[in-house]
N, C-alpha and C positions, 0 to 999 in steps of 0.2 A: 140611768145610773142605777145600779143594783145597791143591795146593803153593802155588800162587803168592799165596794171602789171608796179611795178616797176626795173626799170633798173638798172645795177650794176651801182656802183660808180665808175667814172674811176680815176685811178692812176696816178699820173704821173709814167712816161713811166721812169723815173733816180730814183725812190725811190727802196733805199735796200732791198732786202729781208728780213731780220731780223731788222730792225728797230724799230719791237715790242719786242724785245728779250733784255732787259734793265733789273737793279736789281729789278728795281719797277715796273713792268711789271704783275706781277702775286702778287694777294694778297690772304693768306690764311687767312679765316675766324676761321676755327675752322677744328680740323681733330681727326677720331678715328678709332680703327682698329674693324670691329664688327665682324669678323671672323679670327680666329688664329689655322690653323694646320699643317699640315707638312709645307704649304704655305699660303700665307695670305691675307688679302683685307683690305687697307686702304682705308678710308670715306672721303673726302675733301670737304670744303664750302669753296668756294674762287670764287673771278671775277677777269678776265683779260682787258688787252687793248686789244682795238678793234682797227684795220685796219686804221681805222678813225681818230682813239685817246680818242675817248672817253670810259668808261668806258661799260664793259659788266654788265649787271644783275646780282647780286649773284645765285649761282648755285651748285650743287651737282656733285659732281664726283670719282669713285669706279676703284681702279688702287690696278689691282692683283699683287701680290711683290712673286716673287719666284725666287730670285736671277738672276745673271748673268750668261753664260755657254761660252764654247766652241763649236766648231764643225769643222771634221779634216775631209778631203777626202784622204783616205790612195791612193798613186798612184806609181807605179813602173814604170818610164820611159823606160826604156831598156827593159820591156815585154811590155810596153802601156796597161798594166792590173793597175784596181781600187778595192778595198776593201772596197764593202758595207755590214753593215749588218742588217737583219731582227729580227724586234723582234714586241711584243703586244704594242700596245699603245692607253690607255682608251679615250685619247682625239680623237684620231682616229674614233672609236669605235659611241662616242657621235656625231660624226658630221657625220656620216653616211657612212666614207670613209673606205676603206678596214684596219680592223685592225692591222691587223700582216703588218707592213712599212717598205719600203727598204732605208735604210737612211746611209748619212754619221755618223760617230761616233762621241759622243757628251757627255757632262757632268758638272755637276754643279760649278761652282768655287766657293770654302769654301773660307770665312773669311782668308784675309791675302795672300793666295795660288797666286802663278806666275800662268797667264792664258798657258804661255807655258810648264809649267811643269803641269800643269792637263791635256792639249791636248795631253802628251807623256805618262800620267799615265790610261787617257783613252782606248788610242789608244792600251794597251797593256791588261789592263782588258776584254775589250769588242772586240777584234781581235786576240790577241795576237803577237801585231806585236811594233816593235821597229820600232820609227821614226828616219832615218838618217838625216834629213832636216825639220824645220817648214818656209812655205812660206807664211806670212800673204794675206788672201784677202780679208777680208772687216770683219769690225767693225758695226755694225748695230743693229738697236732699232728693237725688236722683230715684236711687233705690239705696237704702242705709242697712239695708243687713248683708251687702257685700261691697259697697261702692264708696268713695267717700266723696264722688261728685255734687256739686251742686247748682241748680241752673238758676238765672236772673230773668225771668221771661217777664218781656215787654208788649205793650202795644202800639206801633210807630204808624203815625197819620201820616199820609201821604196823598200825592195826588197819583191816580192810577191811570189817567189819559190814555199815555204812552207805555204801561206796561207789559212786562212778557217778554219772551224770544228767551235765546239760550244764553246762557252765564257761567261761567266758574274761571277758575286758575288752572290753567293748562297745566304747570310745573305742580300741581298736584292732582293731577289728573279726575279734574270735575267736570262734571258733565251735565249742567244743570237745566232743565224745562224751568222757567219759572211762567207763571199762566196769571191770570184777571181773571177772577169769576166775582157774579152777584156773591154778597154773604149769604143768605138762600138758601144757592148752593154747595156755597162750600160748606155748610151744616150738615146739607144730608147726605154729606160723604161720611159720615162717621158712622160708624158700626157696619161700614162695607169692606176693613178688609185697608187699603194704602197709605186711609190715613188715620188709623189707628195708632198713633204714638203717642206719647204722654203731652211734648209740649204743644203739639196740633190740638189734641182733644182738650186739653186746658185751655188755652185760649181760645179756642171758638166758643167754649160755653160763657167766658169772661166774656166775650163780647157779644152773646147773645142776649145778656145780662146788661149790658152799659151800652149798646148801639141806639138807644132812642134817645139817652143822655148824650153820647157823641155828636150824632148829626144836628140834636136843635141845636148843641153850640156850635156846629159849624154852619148853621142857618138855612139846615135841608128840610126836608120834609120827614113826620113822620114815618116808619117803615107800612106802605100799603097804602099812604093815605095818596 
């Protein structure tokens, strides 16, 4: 920083963090949806409070709406095997990352639907596995400076004996690998590239974190012992 840039404003060091989060905080100017298809983009004119208090500039802003979802990491404690599975993903694809992703299983929540009852209706479409347990771990905003999604990501015990082979809904053209690997391995897929996406890399560290709590209560053995 030279002399003549300006400097942040400092805070007091006791002021909340949300203090700008009041009813009248955000003022919508005018709003419209200019694109409508399977998923949608709503148009916003609106100004906020500023940091300061004073008012922001009016301003434009484009927040893609394509609902809320789930996302389940299938895990068998007593084999310490996980069920991920692979399948095409255009977004993938568009950002130049390897298309076909190795991901935990996930899905849209319809109007009205129990987010735990889509995470057990998923989990059986696209694996074919029944969840004996949903362990919530985090409730989180997609990406919030253009989305207004938000995900329920779980962690579903199961027995993984018999998992794997191919899965999905024909009438929506799914095409799904689901696989059985050690947890392990399904760790040191991360930072390779498939399965790099947010609810995969969340939950495997969640469960690299609570797999030794897991298995003693399902009455396994320590991991390595």
């Amino acid at each position: 920083m030279t002399a003549d840039q300006p400097r942040a404003t400092r805070l007091p060091t006791d002021r909340p963090l949300s203090d700008a989060d009041t009813p009248d905080s955000v003022q919508i100017l005018a709003a419209d949806s200019p694109f409508k298809g399977f998923f949608r983009i709503d148009r916003y004119q609106l100004r906020h409070r500023k940091h300061d208090g004073s008012w922001s500039e009016p301003m434009t802003r484009e927040v893609f709406e394509r609902g809320h979802a789930v996302a389940v990491l299938p895990y068998d404690p007593v084999r310490d095997e996980v069920v991920l599975i692979e399948q095409f993903r255009p977004g993938a694809l568009a950002g130049g990352m390897p298309p076909w992703q190795i991901e935990v299983v996930a899905g849209i929540i319809e109007a009205n639907e129990d987010p735990d009852d889509v995470a057990r209706r998923e989990a059986d479409e696209e694996s074919g596995l029944h969840l004996q347990e949903l362990i919530p771990i985090s409730h989180y905003l997609a990406t919030p400076g253009g989305s207004s999604e938000t995900i329920r990501l779980y962690c579903g015990l199961i027995d993984a004996t018999n998992a794997g082979g191919l899965h999905g809904l024909d009438h929506e053209n799914e095409d799904i690998h689901a696989r059985a690997m050690a947890f392990d391995a399904a760790f040191d897929l991360l930072g390779q590239g498939p399965a790099d996406n947010a609810p995969t890399v969340m939950a495997l560290y969640w469960l690299a974190l609570n797999q030794t709590r897991l298995r003693e209560r399902a009455g396994a053995s320590a991991p390595g012992a």
